[in-house]
C-alpha positions in Angstrom: -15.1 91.8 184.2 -12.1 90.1 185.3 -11.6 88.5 181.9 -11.8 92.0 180.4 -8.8 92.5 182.9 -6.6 90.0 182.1 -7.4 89.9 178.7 -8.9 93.0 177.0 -10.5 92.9 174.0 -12.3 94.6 171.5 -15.7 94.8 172.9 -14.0 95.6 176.9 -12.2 98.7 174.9 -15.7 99.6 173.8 -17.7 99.4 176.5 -14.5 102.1 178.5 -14.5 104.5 175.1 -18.3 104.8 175.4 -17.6 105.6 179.3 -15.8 108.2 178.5 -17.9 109.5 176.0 -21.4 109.4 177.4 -19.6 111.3 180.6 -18.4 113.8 178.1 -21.7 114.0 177.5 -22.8 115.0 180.5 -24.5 118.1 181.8 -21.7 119.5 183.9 -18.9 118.2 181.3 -20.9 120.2 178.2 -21.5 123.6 180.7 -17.3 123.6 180.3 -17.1 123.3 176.5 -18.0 126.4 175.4 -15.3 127.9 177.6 -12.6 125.1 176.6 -13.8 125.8 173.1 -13.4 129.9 173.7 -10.0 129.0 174.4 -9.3 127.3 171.8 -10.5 129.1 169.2 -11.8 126.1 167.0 -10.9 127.7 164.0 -8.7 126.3 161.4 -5.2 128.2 162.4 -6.0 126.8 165.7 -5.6 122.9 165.2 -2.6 122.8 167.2 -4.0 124.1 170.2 -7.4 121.5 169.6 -4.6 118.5 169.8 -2.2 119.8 172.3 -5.4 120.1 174.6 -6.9 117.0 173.8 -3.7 115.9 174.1 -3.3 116.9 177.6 -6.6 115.2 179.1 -5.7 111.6 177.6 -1.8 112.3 178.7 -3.2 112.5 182.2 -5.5 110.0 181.9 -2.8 107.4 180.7 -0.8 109.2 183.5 -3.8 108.1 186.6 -3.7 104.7 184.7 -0.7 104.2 184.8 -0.4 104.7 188.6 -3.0 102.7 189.3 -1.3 100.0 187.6 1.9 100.2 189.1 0.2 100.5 192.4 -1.9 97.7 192.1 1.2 95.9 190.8 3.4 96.9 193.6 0.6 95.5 195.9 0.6 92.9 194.2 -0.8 90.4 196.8 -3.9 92.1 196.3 -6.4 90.9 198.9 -9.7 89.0 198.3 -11.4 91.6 200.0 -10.5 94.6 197.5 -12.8 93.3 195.0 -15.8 94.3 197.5 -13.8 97.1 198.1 -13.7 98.3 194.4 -17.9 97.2 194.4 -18.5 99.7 197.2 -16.3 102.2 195.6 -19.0 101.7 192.6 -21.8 102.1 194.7 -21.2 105.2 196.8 -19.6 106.9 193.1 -23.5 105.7 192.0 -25.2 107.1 195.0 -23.3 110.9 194.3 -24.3 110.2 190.8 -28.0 109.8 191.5 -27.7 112.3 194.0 -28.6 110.4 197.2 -25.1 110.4 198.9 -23.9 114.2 198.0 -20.2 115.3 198.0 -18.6 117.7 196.2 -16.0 117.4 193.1 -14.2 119.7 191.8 -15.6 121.9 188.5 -12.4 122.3 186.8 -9.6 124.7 186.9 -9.2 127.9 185.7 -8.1 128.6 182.5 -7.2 131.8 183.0 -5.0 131.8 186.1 -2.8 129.0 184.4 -2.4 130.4 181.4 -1.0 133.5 183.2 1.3 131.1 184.3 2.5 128.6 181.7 4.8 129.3 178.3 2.4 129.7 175.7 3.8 127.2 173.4 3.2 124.5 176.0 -0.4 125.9 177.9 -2.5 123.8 175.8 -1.2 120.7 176.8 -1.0 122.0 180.2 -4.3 123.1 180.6 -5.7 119.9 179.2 -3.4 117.7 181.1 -4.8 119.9 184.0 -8.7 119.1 183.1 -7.9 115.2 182.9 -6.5 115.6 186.2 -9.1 117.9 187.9 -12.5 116.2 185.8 -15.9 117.6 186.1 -18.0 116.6 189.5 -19.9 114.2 186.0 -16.7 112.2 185.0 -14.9 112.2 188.4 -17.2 108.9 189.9 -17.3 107.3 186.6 -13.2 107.6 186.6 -12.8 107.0 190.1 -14.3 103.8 190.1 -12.3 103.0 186.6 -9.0 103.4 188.2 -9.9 101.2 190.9 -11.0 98.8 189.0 -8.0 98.3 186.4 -6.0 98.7 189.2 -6.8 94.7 190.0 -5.0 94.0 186.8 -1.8 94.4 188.2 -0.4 95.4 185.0 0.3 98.9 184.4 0.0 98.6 180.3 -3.2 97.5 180.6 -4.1 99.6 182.8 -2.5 102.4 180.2 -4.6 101.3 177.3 -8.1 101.6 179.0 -7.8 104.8 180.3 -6.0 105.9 177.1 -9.6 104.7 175.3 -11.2 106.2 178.2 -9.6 109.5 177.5 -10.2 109.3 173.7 -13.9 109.1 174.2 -13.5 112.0 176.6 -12.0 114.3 173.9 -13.7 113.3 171.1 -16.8 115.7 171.6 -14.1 118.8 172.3 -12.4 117.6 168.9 -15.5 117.4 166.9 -17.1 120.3 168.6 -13.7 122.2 167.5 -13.8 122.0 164.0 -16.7 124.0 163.8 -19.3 126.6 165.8 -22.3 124.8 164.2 -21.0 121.6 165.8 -20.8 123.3 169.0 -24.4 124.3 168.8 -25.4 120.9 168.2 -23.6 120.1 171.3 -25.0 122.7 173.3 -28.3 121.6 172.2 -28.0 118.5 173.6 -27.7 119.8 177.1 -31.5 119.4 177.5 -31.0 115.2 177.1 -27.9 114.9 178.9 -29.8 115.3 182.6 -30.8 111.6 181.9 -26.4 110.8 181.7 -25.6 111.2 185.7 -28.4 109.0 186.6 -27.7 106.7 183.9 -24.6 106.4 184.8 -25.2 106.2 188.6 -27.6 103.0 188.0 -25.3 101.3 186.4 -22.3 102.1 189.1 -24.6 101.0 191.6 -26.2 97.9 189.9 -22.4 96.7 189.1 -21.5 97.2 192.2 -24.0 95.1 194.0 -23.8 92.5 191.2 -19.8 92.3 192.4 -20.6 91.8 196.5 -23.6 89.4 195.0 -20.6 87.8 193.2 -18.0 87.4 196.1 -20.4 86.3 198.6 -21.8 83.4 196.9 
């Protein structure tokens, strides 16, 4: 992990893409696309709104990388310590996964209300930029315990490009699901398999967590 770090490489870009696509994936992430896709039309004429909003989710993405970058750069006497730190973080984010330790995230804004608000040229992107920002209670632990972890890089481009891959998996079921209502369907019909992504996902949070403390205290 800390080789993927310090030097990130094909398979380490990978392995955060397919992050951010299986949470795309998951239950509570595909109960919003039919309403992002209502918004958006997915028709033809509507491309530009399809990339300004998929533009907006991996803008803010880049934007939370970013900070965590220059944060953990500005710290950058990082103690030993925040390595166990980032494996509890990993854990617990597991546990609300798996639904053992229960807390609430938030389900995503409303479209409407901003909308109301923002110049419609520009309220794709904004909207989008607000969903990367306020994720689905399925992404949130998964991204939480991302930004955390590149964040021990020290280096905010790096930093930059995971989430940036992250963000791309994120959007690609939205894009592909855009083009098309028969895609959507196939999305939709998907929602009976994606129960298995939270837990999934929470196992492995948890297992890589405790692999971490394993790690540091032997």
């Amino acid at each position: 992990m800390q080789n993927g770090l310090n030097s990130p490489g094909p398979f380490t870009i990978f392995l955060v893409f397919s992050a951010g696509l299986l949470t795309s994936l998951g239950p509570c992430s595909l109960s919003l696309l039919p309403v992002t896709i209502a918004y958006i039309g997915g028709t033809e004429k509507n491309k530009f709104k399809i990339i300004s909003f998929s533009g907006g989710v991996v803008f803010s993405l880049v934007a939370l990388g970013a900070a965590s970058g220059f944060l953990g750069k500005i710290y950058g006497q990082i103690p030993s310590y925040y390595t166990s730190f980032v494996a509890l973080l990993a854990i617990i984010m597991g546990l609300n996964l798996l639904g053992i330790l229960k807390f609430q995230f938030p389900n995503g804004p409303d479209i409407k209300i901003i909308e109301d608000k923002i110049p419609t040229f520009i309220a794709p992107f904004a909207i989008g930029t607000t969903f990367g920002l306020a994720s689905s209670p399925c992404i949130t632990p998964v991204l939480a315990t991302l930004l955390a972890w590149v964040s021990q890089a020290k280096n905010p481009i790096i930093s930059i490009i995971f989430l940036f891959f992250f963000g791309i998996g994120q959007v690609t079921p939205l894009i592909i699901a855009g083009a098309t209502a028969e895609n959507l369907k196939q999305f939709l019909a998907l929602r009976k398999f994606s129960q298995i992504i939270p837990t999934l996902s929470g196992i492995f949070l948890v297992s890589l967590g405790l692999l971490n403390l394993f790690s540091n205290w032997i």
